[in-house]
C-alpha positions as CSV (number, residue, x, y, z in Angstrom):
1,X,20.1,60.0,6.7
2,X,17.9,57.6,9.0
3,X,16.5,60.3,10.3
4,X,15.6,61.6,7.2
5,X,13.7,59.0,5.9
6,X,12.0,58.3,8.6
7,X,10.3,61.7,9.1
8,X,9.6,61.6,5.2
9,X,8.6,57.9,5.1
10,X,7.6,56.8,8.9
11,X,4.7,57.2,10.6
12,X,1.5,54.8,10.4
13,X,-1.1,57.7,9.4
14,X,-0.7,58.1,5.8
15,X,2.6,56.3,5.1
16,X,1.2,54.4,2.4
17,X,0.4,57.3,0.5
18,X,3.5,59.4,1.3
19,X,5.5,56.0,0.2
20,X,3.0,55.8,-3.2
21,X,4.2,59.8,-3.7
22,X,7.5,58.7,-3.0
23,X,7.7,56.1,-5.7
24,X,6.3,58.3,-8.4
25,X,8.7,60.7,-8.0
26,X,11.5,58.6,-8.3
27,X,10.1,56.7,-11.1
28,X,9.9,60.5,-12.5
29,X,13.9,61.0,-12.0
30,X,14.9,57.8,-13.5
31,X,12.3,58.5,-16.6
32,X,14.3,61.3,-16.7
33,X,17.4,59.7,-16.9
34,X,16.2,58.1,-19.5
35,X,14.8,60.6,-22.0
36,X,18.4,63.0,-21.2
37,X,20.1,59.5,-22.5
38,X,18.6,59.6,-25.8
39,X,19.1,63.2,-26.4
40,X,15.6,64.1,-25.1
41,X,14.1,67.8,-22.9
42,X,12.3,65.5,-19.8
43,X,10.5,68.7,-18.7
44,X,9.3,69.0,-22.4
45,X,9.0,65.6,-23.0
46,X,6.5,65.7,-19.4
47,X,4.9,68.6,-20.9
48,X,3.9,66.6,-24.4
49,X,2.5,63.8,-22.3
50,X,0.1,66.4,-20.4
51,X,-1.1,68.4,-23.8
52,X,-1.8,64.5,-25.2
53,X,-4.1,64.0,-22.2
54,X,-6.0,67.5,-22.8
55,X,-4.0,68.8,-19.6
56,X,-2.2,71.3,-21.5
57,X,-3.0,73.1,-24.3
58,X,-1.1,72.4,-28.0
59,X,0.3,74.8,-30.1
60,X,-2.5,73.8,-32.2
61,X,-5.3,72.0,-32.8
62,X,-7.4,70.6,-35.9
63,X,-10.7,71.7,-36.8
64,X,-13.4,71.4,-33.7
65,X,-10.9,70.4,-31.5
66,X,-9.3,72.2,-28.7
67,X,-7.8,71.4,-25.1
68,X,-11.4,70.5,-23.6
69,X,-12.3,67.3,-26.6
70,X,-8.7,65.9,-25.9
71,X,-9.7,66.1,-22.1
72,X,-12.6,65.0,-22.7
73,X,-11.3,61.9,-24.5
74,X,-9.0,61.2,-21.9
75,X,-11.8,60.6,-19.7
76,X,-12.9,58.1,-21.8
77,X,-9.7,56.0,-21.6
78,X,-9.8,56.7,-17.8
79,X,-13.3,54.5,-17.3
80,X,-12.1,51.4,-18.4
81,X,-8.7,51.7,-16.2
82,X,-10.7,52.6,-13.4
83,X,-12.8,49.3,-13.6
84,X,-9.7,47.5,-13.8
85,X,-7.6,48.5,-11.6
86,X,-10.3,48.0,-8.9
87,X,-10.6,44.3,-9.9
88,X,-6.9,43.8,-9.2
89,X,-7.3,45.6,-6.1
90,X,-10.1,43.3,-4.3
91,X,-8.4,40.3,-6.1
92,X,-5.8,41.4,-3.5
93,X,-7.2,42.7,-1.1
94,X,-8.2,39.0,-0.8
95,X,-5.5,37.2,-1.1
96,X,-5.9,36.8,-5.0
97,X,-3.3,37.6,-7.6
98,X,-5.9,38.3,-10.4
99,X,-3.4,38.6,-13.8
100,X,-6.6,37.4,-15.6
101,X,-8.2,41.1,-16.1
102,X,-7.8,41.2,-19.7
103,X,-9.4,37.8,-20.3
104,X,-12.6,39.1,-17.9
105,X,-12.3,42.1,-19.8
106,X,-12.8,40.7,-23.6
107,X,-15.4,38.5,-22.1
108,X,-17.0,41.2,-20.7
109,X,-16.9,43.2,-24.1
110,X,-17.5,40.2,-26.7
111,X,-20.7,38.9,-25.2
112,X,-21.8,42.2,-24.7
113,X,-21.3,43.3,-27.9
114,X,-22.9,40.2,-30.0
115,X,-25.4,39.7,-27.6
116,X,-26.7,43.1,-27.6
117,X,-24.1,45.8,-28.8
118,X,-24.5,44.8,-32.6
119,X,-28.5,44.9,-32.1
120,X,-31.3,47.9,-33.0
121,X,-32.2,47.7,-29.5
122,X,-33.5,51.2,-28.6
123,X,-30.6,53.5,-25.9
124,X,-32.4,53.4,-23.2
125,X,-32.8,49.3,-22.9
126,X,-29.6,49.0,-25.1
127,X,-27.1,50.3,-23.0
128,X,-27.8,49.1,-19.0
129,X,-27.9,45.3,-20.7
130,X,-24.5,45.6,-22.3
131,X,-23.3,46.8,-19.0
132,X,-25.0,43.9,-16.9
133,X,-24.1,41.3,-19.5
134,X,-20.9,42.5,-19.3
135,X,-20.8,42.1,-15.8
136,X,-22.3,38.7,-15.6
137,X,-19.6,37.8,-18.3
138,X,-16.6,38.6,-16.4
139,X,-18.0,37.0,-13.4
140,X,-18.6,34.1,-14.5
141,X,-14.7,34.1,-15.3
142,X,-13.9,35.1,-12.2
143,X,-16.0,32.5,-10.2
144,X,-14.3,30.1,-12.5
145,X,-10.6,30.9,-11.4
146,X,-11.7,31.3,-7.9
147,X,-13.7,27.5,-8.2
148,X,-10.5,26.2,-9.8
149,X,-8.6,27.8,-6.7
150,X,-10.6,26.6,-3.8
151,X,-11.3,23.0,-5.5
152,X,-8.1,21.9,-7.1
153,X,-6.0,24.7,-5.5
154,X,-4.6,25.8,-8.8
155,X,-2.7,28.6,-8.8
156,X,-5.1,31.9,-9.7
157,X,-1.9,33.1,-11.8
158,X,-1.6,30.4,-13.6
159,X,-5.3,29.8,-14.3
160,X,-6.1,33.1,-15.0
161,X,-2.6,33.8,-17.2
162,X,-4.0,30.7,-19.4
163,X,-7.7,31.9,-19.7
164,X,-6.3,35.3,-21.3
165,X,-5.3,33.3,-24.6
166,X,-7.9,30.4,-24.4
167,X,-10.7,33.7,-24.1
168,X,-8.8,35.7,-26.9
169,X,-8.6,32.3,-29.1
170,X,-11.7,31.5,-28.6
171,X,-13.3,34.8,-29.4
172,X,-11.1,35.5,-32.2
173,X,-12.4,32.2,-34.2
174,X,-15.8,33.5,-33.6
175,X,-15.2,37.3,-34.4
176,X,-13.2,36.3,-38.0
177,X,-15.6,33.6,-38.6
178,X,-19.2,35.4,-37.6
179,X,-18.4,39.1,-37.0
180,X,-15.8,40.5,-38.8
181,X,-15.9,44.4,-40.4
182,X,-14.4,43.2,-43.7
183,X,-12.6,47.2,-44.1
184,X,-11.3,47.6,-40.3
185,X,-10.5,44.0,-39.6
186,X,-11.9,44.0,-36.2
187,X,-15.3,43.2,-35.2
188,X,-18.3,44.6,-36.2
189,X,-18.9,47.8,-34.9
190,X,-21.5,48.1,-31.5
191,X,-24.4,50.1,-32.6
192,X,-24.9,53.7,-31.2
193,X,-27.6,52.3,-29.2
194,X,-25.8,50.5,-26.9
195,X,-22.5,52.2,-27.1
196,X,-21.4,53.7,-23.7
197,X,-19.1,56.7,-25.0
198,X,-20.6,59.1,-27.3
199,X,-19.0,60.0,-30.4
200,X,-18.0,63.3,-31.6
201,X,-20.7,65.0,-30.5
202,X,-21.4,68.3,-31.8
203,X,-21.5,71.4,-29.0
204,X,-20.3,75.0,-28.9
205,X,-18.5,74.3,-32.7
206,X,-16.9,71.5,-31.3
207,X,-16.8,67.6,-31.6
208,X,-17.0,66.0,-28.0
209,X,-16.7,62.6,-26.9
210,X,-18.9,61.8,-23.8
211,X,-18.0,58.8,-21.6
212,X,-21.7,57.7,-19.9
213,X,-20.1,55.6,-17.2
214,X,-17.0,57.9,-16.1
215,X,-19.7,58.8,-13.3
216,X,-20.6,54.8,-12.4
217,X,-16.2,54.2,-12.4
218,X,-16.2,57.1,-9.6
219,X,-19.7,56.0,-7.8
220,X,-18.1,52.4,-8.1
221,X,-14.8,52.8,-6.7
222,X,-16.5,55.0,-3.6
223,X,-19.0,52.1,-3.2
224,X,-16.1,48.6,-3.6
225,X,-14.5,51.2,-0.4
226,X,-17.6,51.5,1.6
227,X,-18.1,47.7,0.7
228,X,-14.5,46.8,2.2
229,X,-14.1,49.0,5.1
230,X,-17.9,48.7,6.6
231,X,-19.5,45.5,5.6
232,X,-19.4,42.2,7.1
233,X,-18.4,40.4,3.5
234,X,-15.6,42.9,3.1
235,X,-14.4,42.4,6.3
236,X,-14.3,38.6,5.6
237,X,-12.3,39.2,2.4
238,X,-9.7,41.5,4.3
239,X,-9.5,39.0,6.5
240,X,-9.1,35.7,4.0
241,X,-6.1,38.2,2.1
242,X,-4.2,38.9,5.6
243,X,-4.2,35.3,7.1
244,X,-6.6,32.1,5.6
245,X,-5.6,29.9,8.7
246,X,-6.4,32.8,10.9
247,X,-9.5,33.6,9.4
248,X,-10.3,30.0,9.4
249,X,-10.1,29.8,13.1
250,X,-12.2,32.6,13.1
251,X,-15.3,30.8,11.4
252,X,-14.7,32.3,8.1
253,X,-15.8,30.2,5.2
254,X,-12.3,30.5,3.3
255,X,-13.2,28.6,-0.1
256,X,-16.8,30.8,-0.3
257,X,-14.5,33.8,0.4
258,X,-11.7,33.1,-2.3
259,X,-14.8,32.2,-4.9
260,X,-17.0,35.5,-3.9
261,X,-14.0,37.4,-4.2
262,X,-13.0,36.5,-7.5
263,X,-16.5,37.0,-8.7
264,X,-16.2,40.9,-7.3
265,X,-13.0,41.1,-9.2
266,X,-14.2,39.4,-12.3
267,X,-17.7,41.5,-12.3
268,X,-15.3,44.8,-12.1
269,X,-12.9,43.4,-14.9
270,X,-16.0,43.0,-16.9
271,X,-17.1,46.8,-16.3
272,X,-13.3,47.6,-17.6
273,X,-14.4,45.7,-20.9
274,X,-17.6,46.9,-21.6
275,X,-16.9,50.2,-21.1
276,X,-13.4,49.6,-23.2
277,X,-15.2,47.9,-26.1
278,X,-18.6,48.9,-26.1
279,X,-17.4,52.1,-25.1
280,X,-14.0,53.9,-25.7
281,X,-12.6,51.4,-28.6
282,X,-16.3,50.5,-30.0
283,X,-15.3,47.3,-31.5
284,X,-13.0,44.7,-30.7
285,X,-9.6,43.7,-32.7
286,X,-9.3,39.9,-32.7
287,X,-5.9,37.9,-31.9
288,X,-5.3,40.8,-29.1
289,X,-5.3,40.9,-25.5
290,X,-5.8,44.2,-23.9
291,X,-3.0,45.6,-22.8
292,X,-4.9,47.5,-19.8
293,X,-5.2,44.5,-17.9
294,X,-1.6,44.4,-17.0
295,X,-1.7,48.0,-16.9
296,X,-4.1,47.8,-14.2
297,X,-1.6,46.0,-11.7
298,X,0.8,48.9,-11.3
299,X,-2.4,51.1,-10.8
300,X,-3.4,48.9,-8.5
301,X,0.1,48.3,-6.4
302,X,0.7,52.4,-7.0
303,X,-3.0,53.5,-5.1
304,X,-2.1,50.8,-2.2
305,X,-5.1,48.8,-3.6
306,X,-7.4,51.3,-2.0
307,X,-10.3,51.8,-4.4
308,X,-10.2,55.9,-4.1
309,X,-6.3,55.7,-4.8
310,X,-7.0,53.8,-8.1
311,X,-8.9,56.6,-8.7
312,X,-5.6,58.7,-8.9
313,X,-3.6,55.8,-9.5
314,X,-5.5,55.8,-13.1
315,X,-5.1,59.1,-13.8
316,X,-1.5,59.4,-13.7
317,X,-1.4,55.5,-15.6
318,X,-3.7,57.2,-18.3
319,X,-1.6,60.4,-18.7
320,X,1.4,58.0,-20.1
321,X,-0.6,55.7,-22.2
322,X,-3.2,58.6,-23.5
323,X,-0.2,61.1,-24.2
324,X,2.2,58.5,-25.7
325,X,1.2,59.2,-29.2
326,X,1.9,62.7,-28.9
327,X,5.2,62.4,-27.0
328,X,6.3,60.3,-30.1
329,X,5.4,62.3,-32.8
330,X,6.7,65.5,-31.0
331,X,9.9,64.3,-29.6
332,X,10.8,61.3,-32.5
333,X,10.6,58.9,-29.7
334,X,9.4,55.1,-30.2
335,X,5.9,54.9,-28.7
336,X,6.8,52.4,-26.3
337,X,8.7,54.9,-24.2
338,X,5.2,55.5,-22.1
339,X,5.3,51.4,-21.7
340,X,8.8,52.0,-20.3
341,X,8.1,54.9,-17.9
342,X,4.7,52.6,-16.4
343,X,7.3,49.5,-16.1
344,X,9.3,51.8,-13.9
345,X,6.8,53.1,-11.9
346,X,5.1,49.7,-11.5
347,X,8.7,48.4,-10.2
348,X,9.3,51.2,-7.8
349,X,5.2,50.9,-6.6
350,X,6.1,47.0,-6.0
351,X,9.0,48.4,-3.9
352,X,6.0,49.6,-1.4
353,X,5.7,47.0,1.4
354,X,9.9,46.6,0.8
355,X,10.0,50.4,1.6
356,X,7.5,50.2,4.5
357,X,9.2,47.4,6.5
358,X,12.7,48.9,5.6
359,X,11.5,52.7,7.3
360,X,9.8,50.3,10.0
361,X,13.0,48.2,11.4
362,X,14.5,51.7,11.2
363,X,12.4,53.1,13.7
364,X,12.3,50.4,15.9
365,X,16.3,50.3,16.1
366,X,15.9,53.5,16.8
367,X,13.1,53.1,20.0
368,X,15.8,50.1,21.1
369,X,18.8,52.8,21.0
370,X,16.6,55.4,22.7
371,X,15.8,52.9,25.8
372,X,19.3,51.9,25.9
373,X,20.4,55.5,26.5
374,X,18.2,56.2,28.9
375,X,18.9,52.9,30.9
C-alpha cells in the first residue's frame, strides 16, 4: 500500500499537481456518496452540471440559445474567478492569508461603476477607466491591510474578514440612498459603454454574451507567473512567504514586501470585481458580499497557488457554481448542493501540503530501510 502511494503520489517533479488530481477525484467519490444518499444518479447528476456550463448539450434549448451561448456565458463567470483566485494566490504566495477578496472586489466594482460605469462616456474611453479604477480601488484596500499588517501587526485575516462588512455597509448606505434601480433593487445599472461583458448579442440567429476581459484573465495569470518565477520583486515575495527572518537576513525589506504584496493581491481582487459587476452581473445588489471571494480560496489551494493552475482550478470551481441551477431544477436537489461539493473539494485541496509531507516521511523511511538492508 506504501508502495502504492508513493509511485502515485511521490516524486518532486509534478507531485503537486498529481496530489491537486488526486484530491479532485476523491472529492468526486464522496460527492458521490452524497448524491446516491438522497436518492440521486451521480453520473447524471455530473452530466447536468456540464450541460449548465455549456459543456454538454441539453435536451433542449429556448429560442437563440444553444450549447455554444451557455458556453459562452460560462466564460463570463470564469473572468471574475480567474482574477480572484490569483489574488489569493500571491496573497500566499507571500505569506498573506488574503480572506478580504470580496471586500477588494465590491470596491473594485462600486467606484467603478459610479465613477464611470453609470456615465455616457463613449466605449472606447469608458471601458479601460472602469478597469483601472477598479484596479486602483482594490489596491488601495489591499495596501491598507498590508499597512495595518506591517505597522500594528494585525492579523491580515482579521483585518481583511472586517473590511468585507465595513465595505459592503458602507456601499450599501450609498447604493439605497444615491443609486438604487427602484424595480431590481440593486444599483443602477452600468451603461453599455463601460460594461465589460456584452449582452445578448445577436450572431448566426443566436443571442451571445461576450466577455472582453476573458483574454486579459488568461494574459494576466501568464504574466503574475512570469512576474513570480523571473523577477527580482517576485522573488522577494516567494522569499518573505517561505521564511520573513530568513529573508530578513537576506536584506529583504519584509514590511515593503508584505505592503507591495497585498497591493498585487488587492489590484487582482479588484479586476475580479470589475469584471464581476461592471461585467458578468452588471449592477451590484446591496447588503451582499460576493460569494466568489471565498470561492476563490479553494481555487487557489486546488491549482497549488500557481497562477496557470488557477487557470484550471477556475474552470472546474465554475462548472459547480455555473451548472448548479440546472442540477437543481433537473434532479429536485437544493441549490446549495454545488456549495457542498466546492466545500469538499476545498477540504480535500487543503489536505495538499498534509498529503505531501505524509508521501514524503514515507519515502524517506523507506531510503532508511533500504540502507539498513544493505549495511
Amino acid at each position: 500500500m506504501k508502495k502504492l502511494i508513493v509511485r502515485l503520489l511521490g516524486g518532486e517533479k509534478r507531485q503537486m499537481l498529481r496530489i491537486s488530481v488526486f484530491a479532485i477525484a476523491v472529492s468526486l467519490i464522496v460527492a458521490s456518496l452524497i448524491f446516491i444518499v438522497i436518492g440521486k444518479n451521480p453520473i447524471s447528476a455530473y452530466g447536468n452540471l456540464l450541460q449548465g456550463s455549456g459543456l454538454m448539450p441539453k435536451r433542449s434549448y429556448a429560442g437563440k440559445q444553444n450549447m455554444f451561448t451557455d458556453f459562452m456565458s460560462f466564460l463570463d463567470a470564469l473572468t471574475p474567478m480567474i482574477f480572484a483566485s490569483l489574488a489569493v494566490a500571491v496573497a500566499l504566495k507571500g505569506g498573506m492569508f488574503n480572506i478580504g477578496v470580496s471586500g477588494m472586489m465590491l470596491a473594485g466594482g462600486f467606484f467603478a461603476s459610479v465613477s464611470v460605469g453609470m456615465s455616457e462616456l463613449a466605449a472606447p474611453l469608458a471601458k479601460p477607466i472602469v478597469i483601472i479604477i477598479g484596479i486602483t480601488a482594490g489596491a488601495l484596500v489591499g495596501a491598507l491591510i498590508g499597512w495595518l499588517k506591517y505597522r500594528f501587526n494585525i492579523n491580515e485575516v482579521v483585518s481583511s474578514i472586517m473590511l468585507n462588512y465595513i465595505l459592503m455597509y458602507i456601499f450599501t448606505f450609498f447604493i439605497n440612498s444615491y443609486y438604487i434601480d427602484p424595480i431590481s433593487r440593486q444599483s443602477t445599472p452600468v451603461s453599455e459603454m463601460s460594461r465589460l461583458s456584452l449582452k445578448a448579442v445577436r450572431t448566426s440567429g443566436l443571442k451571445l454574451d461576450i466577455p472582453l476581459a476573458f483574454p486579459l484573465a488568461i494574459l494576466t495569470a501568464v504574466y503574475i507567473r512570469f512576474f513570480m518565477e523571473r523577477t527580482t520583486a517576485g522573488f522577494e515575495i516567494k522569499a518573505v512567504g517561505l521564511s520573513r527572518r530568513a529573508a530578513g537576513y537576506a536584506g529583504i525589506n519584509i514590511s515593503r514586501s508584505i505592503i507591495k504584496t497585498m497591493v498585487i493581491s488587492g489590484a487582482l481582487a479588484g479586476l475580479a470585481g470589475v469584471t464581476y459587476f461592471c461585467g458578468y452581473m452588471g449592477s451590484i445588489q446591496p447588503g451582499v458580499v460576493p460569494g466568489m471571494g471565498f470561492n476563490a480560496i479553494a481555487v487557489a489551494l486546488l491549482g497549488n497557488n500557481d497562477p496557470i493552475g488557477c487557470i484550471f482550478a477556475s474552470f472546474l470551481i465554475t462548472i459547480l457554481s455555473k451548472g448548479a441551477i440546472y442540477l437543481s431544477s433537473k434532479q429536485g436537489v437544493d441549490i446549495e448542493i454545488a456549495d457542498l461539493i466546492t466545500a469538499v473539494i476545498l477540504i480535500f485541496a487543503a489536505c495538499g501540503e498534509f498529503i505531501r509531507r505524509f508521501v514524503s516521511r514515507i519515502e524517506a523511511e523507506d531510503i532508511l530501510e533500504g540502507g539498513e538492508q544493505k549495511a
